[in-house]
N, C-alpha and C positions, 0 to 999 in steps of 0.2 A: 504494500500500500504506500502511497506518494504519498508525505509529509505536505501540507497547505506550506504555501510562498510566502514570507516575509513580506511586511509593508516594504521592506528595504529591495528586496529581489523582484517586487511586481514595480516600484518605481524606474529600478535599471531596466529591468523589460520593455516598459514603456516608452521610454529614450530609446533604448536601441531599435523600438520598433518605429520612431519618429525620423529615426537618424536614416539617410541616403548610404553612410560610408560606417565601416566599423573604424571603430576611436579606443585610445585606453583609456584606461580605468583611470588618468589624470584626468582628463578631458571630461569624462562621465562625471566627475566629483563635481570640476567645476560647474559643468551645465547642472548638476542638479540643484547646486549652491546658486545658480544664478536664477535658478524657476524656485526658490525658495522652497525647494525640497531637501535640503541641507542633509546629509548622514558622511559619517568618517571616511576615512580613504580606505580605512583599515574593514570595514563594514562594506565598501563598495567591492574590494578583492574578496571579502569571504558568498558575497552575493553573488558575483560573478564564476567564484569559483562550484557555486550551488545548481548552477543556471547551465554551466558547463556541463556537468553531471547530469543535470535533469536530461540535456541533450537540447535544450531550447537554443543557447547560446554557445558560436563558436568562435574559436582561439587562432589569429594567427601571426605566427612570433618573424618580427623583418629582422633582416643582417644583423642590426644593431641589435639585438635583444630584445627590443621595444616588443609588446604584444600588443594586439588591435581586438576588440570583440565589437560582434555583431549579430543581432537574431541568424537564426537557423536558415538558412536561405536556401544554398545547393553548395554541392562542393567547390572550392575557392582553387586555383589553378594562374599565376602570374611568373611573368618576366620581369625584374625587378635589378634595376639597376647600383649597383654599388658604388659608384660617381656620386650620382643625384639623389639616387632614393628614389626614381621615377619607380611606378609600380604597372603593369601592363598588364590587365587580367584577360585569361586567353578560354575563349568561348567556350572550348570542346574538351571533352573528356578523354584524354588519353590513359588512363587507368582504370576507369569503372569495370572493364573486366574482370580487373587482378581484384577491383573491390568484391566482388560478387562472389569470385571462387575464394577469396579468403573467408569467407563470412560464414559459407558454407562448410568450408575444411576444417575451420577451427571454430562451429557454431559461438563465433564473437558478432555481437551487432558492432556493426558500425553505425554510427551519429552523421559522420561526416569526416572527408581528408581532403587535405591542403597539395601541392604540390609549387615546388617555387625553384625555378630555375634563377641562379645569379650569374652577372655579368655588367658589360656595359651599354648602353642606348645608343642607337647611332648619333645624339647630341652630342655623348663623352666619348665615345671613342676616336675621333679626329683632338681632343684635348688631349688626351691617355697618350696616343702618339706621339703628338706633338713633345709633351712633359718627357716624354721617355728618350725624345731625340736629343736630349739638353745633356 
């Protein structure tokens, strides 16, 4: 039986179901503190990390460490450049297969998976050159 959601996990729900882009959990504090739904930072990572679990909310961690969440949506799949930070999320699933027979072999559900190829944009890579010709 599923535990009832926190006033604190149905407000970050809320947000994230408002929000176009997933944000972290800084981001989320402030916008809550700005709609004067004010709760800790410390309160907003234990909700998040609730929301994760339930499978409502997923997780996905850039180069830098930084984590981004966002409602449940479909699987998350980008080109993500380590110059800029530019993030390119790429339509099609080239994994759903391996998702399905995993699921199956080792009756695990899966929620949801990320997949994030690193590199650089063709913005950065005439500067990456250029810096490397020096």
């Amino acid at each position: 039986m599923k535990a009832a959601r926190t006033r604190s996990q149905d407000r970050i729900l809320n947000l994230l179901k408002s929000l176009k882009q997933a944000v972290s959990a800084q981001d989320i504090y402030v916008e809550l503190r700005n709609r004067s739904q004010g709760v800790g930072l410390a309160t907003v990572y234990r909700a998040l990390e609730s929301l994760k679990l339930e499978g409502v909310v997923q997780v996905r961690t850039l180069a830098n460490g930084e984590s981004l969440y966002g409602c449940m949506q479909q699987d998350q799949h980008h080109l993500t450049c380590l110059q800029c930070g530019t993030s390119i999320p790429i339509d099609e699933c080239p994994v759903h297969q391996l998702e399905t027979q995993l699921q199956q072999s080792y009756h695990f559900k899966v929620f949801y998976h990320t997949l994030e190829f690193f590199g650089l944009c063709d913005q950065c890579q005439p500067v990456q050159a250029t810096a490397s010709e020096f």
